[in-house]
C-alpha positions in Angstrom: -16.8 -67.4 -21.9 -14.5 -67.8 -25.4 -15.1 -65.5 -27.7 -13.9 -68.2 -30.3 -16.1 -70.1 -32.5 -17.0 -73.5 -32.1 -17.1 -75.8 -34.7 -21.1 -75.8 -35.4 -20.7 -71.8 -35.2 -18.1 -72.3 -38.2 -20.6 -74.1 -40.2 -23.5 -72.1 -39.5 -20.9 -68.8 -40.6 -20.3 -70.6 -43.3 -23.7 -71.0 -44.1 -24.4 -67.1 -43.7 -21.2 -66.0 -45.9 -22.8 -68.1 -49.2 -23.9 -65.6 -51.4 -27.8 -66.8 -51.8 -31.1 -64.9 -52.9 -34.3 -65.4 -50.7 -36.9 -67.4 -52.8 -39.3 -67.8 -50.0 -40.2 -63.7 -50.4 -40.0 -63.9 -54.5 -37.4 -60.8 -53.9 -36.3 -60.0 -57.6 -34.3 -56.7 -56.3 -33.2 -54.8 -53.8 -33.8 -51.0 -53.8 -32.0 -48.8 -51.3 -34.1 -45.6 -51.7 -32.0 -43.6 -49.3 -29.2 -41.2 -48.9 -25.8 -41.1 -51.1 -22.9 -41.8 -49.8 -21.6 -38.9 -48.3 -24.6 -37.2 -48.1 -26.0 -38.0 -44.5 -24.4 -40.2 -41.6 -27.3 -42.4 -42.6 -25.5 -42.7 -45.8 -22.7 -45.2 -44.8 -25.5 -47.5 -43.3 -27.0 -47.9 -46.5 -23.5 -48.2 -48.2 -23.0 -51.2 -46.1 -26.7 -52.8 -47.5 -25.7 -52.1 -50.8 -22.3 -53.8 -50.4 -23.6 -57.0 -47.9 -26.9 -57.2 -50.7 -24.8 -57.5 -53.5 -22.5 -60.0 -51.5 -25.5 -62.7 -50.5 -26.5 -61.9 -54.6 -28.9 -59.7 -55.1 -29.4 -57.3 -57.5 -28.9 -54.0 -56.0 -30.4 -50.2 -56.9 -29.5 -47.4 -55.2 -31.6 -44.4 -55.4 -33.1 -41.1 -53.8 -35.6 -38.8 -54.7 -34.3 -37.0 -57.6 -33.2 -39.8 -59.2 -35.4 -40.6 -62.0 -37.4 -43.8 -61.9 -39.0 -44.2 -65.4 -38.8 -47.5 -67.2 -37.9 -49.3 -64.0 -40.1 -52.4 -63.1 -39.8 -52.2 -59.2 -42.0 -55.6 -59.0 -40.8 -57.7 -56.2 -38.6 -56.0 -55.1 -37.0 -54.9 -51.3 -37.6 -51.6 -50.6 -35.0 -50.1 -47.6 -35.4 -46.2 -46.6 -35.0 -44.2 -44.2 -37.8 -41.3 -43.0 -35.7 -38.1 -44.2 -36.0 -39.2 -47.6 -38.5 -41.8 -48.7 -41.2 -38.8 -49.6 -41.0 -40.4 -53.4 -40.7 -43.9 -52.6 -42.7 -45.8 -54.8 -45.1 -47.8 -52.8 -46.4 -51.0 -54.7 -48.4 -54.0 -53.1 -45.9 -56.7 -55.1 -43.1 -55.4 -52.7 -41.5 -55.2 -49.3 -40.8 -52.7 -47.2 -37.7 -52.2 -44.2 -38.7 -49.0 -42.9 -36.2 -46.7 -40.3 -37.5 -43.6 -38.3 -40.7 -43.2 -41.5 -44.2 -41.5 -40.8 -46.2 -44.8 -41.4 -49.2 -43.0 -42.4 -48.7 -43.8 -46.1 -47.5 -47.0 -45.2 -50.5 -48.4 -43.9 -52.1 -49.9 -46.7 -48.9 -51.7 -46.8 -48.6 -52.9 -43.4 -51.7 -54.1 -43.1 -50.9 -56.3 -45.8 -47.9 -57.4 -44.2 -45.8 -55.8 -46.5 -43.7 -54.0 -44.2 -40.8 -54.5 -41.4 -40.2 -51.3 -39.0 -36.1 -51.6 -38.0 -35.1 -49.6 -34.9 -32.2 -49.8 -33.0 -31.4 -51.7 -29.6 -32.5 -49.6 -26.6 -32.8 -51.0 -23.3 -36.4 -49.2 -23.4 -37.4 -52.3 -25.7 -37.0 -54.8 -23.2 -40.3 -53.3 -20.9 -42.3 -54.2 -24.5 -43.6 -57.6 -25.4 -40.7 -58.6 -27.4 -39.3 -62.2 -28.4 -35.8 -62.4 -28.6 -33.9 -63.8 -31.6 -30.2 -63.2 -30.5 -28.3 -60.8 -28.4 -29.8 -57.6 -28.1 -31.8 -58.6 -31.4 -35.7 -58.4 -30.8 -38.9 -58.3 -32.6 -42.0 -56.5 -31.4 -45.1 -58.9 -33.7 -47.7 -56.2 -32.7 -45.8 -53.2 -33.9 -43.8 -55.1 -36.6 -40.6 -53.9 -35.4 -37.1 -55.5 -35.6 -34.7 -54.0 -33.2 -31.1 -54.5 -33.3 -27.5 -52.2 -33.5 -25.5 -51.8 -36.8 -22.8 -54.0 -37.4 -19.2 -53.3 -38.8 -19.0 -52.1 -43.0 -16.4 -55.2 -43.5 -18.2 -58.6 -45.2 -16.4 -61.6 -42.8 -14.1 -62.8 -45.6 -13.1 -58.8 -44.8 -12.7 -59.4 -41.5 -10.1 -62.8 -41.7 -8.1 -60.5 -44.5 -7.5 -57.5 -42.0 -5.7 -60.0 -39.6 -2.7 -60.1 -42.0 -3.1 -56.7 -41.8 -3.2 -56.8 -38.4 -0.4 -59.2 -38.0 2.0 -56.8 -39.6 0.3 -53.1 -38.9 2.6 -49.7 -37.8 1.2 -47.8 -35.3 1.7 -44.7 -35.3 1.7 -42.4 -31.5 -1.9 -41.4 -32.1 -5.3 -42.0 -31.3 -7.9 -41.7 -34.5 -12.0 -40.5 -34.2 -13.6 -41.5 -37.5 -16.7 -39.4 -37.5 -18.7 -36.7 -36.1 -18.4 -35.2 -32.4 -21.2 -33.0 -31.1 -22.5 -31.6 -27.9 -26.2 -31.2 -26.6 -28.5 -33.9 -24.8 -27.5 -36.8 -27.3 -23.8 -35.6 -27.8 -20.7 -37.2 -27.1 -18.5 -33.9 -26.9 -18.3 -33.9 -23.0 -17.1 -37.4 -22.7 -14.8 -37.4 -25.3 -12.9 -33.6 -24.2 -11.4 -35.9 -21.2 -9.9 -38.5 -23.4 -8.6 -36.1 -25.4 -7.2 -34.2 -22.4 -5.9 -37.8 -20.9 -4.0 -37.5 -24.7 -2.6 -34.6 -24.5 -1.4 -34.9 -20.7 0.5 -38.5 -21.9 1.9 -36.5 -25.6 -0.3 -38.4 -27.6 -1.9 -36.4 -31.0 -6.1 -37.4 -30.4 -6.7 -37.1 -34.6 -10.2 -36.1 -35.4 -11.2 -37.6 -39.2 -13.7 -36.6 -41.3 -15.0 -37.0 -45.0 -12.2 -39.2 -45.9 -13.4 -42.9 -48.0 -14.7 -45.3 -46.3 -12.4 -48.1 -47.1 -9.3 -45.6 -45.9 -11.2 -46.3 -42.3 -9.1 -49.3 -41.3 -6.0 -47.9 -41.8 -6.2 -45.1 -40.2 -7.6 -47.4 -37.3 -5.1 -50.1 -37.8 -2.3 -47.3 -37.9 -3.3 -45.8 -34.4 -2.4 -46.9 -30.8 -5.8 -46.3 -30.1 -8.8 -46.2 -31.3 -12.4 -45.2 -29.0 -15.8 -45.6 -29.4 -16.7 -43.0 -27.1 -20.5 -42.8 -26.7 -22.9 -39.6 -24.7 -24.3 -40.2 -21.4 -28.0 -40.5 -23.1 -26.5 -43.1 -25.3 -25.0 -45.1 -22.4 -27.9 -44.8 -19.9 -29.8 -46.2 -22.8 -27.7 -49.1 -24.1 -27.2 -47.7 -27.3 -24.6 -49.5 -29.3 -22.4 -47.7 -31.8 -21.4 -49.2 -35.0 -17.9 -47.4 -34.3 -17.3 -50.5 -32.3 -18.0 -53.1 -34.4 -16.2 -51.5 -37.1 -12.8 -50.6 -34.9 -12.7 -54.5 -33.7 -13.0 -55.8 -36.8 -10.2 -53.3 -38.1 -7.9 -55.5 -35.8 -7.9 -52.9 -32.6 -8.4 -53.3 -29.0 -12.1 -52.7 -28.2 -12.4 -49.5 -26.0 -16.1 -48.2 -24.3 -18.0 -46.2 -21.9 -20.7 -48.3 -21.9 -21.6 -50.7 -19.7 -24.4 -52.5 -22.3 -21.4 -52.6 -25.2 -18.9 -53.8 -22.7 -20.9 -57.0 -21.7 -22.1 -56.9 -25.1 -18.3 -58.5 -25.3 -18.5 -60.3 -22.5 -16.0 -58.4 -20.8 -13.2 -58.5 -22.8 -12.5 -55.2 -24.1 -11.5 -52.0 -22.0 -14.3 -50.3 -20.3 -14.3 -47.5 -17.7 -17.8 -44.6 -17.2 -14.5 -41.9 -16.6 -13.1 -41.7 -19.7 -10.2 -39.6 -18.9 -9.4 -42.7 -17.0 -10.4 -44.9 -19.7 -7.3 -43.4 -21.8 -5.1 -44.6 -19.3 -7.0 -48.0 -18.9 -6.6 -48.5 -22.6 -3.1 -47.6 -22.7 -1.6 -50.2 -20.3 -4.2 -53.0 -22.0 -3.0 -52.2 -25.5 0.0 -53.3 -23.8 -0.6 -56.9 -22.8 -3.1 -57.7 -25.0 -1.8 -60.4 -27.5 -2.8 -60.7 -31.3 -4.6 -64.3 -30.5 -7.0 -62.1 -28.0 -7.6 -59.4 -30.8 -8.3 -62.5 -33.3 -10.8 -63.7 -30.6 -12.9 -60.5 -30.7 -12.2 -59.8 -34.7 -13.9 -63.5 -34.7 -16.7 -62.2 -32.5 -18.0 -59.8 -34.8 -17.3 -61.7 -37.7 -19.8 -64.4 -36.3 -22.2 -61.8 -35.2 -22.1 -58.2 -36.4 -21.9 -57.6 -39.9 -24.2 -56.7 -42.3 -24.7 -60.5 -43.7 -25.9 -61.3 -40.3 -28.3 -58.7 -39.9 -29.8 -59.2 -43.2 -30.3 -62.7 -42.7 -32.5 -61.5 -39.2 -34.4 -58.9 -41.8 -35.1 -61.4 -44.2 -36.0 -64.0 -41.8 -38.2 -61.7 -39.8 -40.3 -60.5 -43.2 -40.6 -64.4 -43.8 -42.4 -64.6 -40.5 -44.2 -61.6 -41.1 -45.5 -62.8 -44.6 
């Protein structure tokens, strides 16, 4: 299967990257009551609502708790939060709610008035529920009100067709670049990623760990490197977790590179996978060989279609349409 768009794909992407505002809900605003950039790895999640909200049109607030709220009329508006810091969140019966990882007890009054859409992440745990599909690895649960789908890449599509110039004439340096956090215990990734760094430093090759640097430094330091992994824990693979790392690395113009056996038929097969990733290194290495820019443009395309922000939004706010 082509990873390439159709024609009707085109027009329905078309379709998805207008900037438009969601009359059926009466949304006058959109109010990410969350945490600040920086603050949380939650944070960069809510950076990318802010940035794909503002894209489609919306008026877009950004708050937290100790922000102060007076004089703001919060009537109609979209309420998105997370559980480790909604505890002020004003609730109001005019407006709805997207709520991740929350205690629903205050909700309730809420929910019951259809006011509210629970988002969770794809797991393959989902799939033993009574769920109805709306895409790839996109479901909705009715009698729970839960949306389940992965993140998507931080790049809008227009983005995503400007970093293939970038692409087209990138420098790579000898080194492989981690964007994030690493950590051990039960839901870590530390022991898969010490053998891809070991792989690394057997072939000479400088693994770079990055952190707290700006967010739209990421593709360079992607774009710059010879490789770039989305390494994920064993509790993460045996679920079918899927990382936004990958979306994001693809769409930076790299070779895809996995773990996972759910993200790598996620892609239909078409970026480097391997369960030993001190193998996987070496894997990568002779495919970043071969691979030709028209194949990298076929998977940048991919997500562009698929796995941004836009496109999950439009899932969010078709899903609270439903549920209205």
């Amino acid at each position: 299967m082509r990873l390439s768009l159709p024609s009707f794909a085109f027009i329905i992407l078309l379709l998805i990257c207008m900037p438009l505002k969601s009359s059926a809900l009466e949304i006058k605003q959109v109010v990410i009551w969350g945490h600040k950039l920086h603050s949380h790895t939650h944070s960069y999640i809510h950076a990318a609502f802010d940035k794909a909200f503002k894209h489609l049109g919306f008026n877009v607030l950004w708050l937290d708790n100790n922000d102060r709220v007076d004089g703001i009329d919060f009537k109609n508006s979209l309420f998105i939060t997370e559980g480790n810091v909604d505890q002020k969140i004003p609730l109001l019966h005019n407006c709805y709610y997207v709520l991740h990882n929350c205690a629903l007890d205050k909700y309730q009054p809420l929910i019951k008035a259809h006011r509210c859409l629970m988002l969770q992440v794809y797991t393959h745990d989902l799939l033993t529920r009574d769920v109805i599909r709306l895409d790839d690895y996109i479901y909705y649960q009715p009698c729970a009100k839960t949306l389940y789908m992965p993140w998507a890449t931080d790049l809008l599509p227009h983005e995503i067709d400007e970093m293939k110039i970038k692409t087209r004439n990138k420098k790579q340096k000898y080194m492989v670049s981690w964007i994030g956090s690493i950590c051990g215990g039960v839901h870590g990734n530390q022991d898969q990623i010490n053998p891809f760094k070991d792989a690394c430093a057997k072939s000479g090759i400088l693994f770079k760990h990055l952190t707290n640097i700006p967010c739209e430094d990421h593709p360079q330091y992607i774009q710059e490197s010879i490789l770039a992994p989305a390494i994920q824990g064993a509790w993460q693979c045996e679920k079918g977790y899927i990382p936004c790392r990958i979306f994001k690395n693809i769409s930076y113009g790299v070779l895809g590179i996995t773990n996972s056996e759910t993200v790598y038929k996620l892609f239909n097969g078409k970026i480097v996978y391997n369960p030993n990733t001190y193998q996987l290194f070496f894997d990568a290495i002779n495919r970043a060989k071969t691979i030709s820019l028209t194949e990298i443009y076929e998977l940048m395309d991919f997500v562009k279609e698929k796995h941004t922000y836009i496109a999950r939004i439009h899932h969010i706010l078709q899903t609270l349409e439903k549920l209205s």
